[in-house]
N, C-alpha and C positions, 0 to 999 in steps of 0.2 A: 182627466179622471184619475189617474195613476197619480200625477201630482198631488191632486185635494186627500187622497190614500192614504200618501205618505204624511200629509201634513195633517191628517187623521190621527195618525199611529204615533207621531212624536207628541202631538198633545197628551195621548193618553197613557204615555209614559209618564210624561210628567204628574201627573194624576194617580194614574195605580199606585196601589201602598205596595210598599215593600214586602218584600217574602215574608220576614215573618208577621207583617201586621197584615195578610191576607191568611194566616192562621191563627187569628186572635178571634176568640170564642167570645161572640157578643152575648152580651146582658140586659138585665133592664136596669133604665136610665143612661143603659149606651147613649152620645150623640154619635148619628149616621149622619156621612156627607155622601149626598148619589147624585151622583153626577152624569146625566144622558148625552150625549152631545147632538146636540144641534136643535134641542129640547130645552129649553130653559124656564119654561114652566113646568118640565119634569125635574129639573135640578131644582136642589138645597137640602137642606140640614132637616133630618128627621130623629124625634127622640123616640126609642124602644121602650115600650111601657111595662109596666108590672108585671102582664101576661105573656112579657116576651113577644108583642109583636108593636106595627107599627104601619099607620094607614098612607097608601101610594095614589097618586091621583089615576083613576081611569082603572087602577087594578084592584085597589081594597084593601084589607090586610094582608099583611106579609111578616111571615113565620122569621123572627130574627134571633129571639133569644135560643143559644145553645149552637149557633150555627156558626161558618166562619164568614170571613165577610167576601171571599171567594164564590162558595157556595149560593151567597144573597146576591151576587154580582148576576151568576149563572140563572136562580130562580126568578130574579130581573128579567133579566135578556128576552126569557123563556115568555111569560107571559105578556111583554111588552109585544113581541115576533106574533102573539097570537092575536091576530087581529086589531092591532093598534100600531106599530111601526114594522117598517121595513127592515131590517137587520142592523136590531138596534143596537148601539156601543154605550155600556156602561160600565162607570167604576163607583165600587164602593170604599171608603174610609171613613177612619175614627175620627170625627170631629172633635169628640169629649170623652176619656174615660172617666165609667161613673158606677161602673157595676162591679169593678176587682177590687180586689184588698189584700193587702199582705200588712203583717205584726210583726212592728220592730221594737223588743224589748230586751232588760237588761242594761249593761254598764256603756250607754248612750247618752247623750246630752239630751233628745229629746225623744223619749220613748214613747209608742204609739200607734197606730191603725194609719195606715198610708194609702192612696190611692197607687192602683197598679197600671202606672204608664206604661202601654206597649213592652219593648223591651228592657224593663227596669233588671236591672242587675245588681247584684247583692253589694258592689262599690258606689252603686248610684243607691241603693236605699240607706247606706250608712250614711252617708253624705245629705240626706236629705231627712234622715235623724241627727244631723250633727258632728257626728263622727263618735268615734269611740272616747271613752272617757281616760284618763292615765289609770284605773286601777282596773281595767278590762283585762282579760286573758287574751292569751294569743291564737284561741281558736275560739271560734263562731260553730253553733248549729243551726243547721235552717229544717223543720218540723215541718213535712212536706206531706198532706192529706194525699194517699193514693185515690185514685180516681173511681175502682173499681175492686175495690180488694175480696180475696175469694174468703171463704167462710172461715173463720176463727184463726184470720190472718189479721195481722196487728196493721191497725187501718191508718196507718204514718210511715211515710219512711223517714228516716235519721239520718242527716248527710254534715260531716262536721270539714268545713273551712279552714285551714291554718292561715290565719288572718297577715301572719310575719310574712311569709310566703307570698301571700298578694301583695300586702302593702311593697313589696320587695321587685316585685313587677311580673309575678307570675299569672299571665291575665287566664290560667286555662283555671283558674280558681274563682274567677271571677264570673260566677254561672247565674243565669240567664233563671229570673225569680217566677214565681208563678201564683195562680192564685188562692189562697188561703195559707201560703206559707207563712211561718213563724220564724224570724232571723231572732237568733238569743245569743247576748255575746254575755256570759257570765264573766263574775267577778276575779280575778286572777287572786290566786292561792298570794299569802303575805306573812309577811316577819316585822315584827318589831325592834327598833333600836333605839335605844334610849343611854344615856351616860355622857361619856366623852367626845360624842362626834357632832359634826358643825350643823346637822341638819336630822335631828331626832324625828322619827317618825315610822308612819307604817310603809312596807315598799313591797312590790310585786317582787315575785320571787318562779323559777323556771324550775323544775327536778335536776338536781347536782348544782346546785347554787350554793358556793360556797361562802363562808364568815368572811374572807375578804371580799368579795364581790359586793356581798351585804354592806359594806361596810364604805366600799366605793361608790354603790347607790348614795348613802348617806353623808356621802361628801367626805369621808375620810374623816380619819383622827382629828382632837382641838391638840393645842402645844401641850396639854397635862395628859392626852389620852395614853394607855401602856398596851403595846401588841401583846404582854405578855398576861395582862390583867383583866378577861374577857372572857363573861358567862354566858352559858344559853341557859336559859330557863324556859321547861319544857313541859308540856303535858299530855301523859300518852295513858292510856286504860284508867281514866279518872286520878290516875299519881302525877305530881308535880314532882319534877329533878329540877336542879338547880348544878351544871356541872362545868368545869372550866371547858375552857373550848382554845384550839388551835384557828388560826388564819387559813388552812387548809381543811378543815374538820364541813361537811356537807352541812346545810339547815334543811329544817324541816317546814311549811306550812304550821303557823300556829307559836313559834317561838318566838321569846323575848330575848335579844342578845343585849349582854349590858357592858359597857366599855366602862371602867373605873381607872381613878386619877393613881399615875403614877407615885410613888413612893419619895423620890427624888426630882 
């Protein structure tokens, strides 16, 4: 008896979900896997329908939408013990998630409405958007619907990522997504160069980024290009300036730096 126990209890490790997919808040169009043991006409794959429930042989409906899969393990047990098995062992798992959703939009290769795997985390949904694009910024925000917000409280919370920072291996940045959240990785602020250098173009730019950095983006000087012959042309309270610029001088979001050919 103590043996068949034991070999009771390792099976249904094997089986029970993990902590946190026993706190995953089922849906409709959930698939449920129930697993009874020693029941095998009570076990298989049940889908939670529209109204959040979802019919058991011998019990009826069973209340699944909004609950955890813990708690349906428990209202299992409970009604199976009454009158139809002996101390019954059940486990509940996600066969199919079909009821979450999280929105990955923004500077993504493929932007979009994702299904919410278990514990999908904000490196696993860039990654299964594609990843970031080269003219993304180095922070992400994820637009997080509070659950319960009191009255004439702003019914989102804001939570912004520094994305350099993960991709770098900081995994405590790397947070655990939920449902109805919004991942937005905007466009990273840009400068223009154009003139003398070997690779003209527009280039993401950081606060205190300065003319040579700019300028090391775009590959450096051609053999004609002149350190000393370099404009920014700028646009600030609807006025254009047009002013020489030093290799140490800051840029700003918005300008045109223009390299012209030496004299000699």
């Amino acid at each position: 008896m103590k043996a068949h126990l034991l070999i009771l209890g390792f099976l249904l490790s094997l089986v029970t979900p993990l902590a946190g997919q026993t706190d995953y808040v089922v849906g409709p169009q959930d698939v449920l896997m129930v697993t009874v043991f020693g029941e095998p006409e009570l076990t298989g794959k049940y889908t939670v329908e529209q109204d959040g429930t979802f019919t058991f042989p011998q019990i009826g409906r069973i209340k699944a939408g909004g609950a955890t899969l813990r708690s349906i393990e428990t209202e299992l047990k409970t009604k199976l013990a009454d009158g139809y098995l002996k101390n019954p062992q059940v486990a509940v798992a996600i066969e199919n998630y079909r009821s979450q959703r999280i929105l990955v939009i923004g500077e993504v290769r493929n932007p979009g409405e994702y299904q919410l795997n278990g514990e999908m985390t904000l490196l696993s949904a860039l990654a299964r958007a594609g990843s970031t694009t080269p003219s993304a910024a180095r922070e992400a925000t994820i637009v997080r619907p509070k659950r319960n917000p009191k009255s004439g409280e702003d019914p989102s919370e804001i939570i912004k990522v520094d994305l350099s920072a993960l991709q770098a291996g900081n995994m405590t940045l790397n947070l655990s997504l939920q449902d109805g959240d919004t991942v937005n990785v905007p466009k990273a602020q840009s400068v223009f160069v154009t003139g003398q250098v070997k690779t003209p173009g527009a280039y993401a730019v950081e606060p205190g980024t300065t003319v040579l950095q700019v300028l090391s983006l775009a590959g450096g000087l051609t053999e004609r290009g002149s350190n000393n012959r370099i404009r920014i042309q700028r646009t600030e309270n609807g006025k254009r300036s047009d002013v020489a610029a030093k290799l140490s001088d800051v840029v700003k979001p918005g300008d045109t730096i223009i390299v012209r050919e030496r004299f000699f």
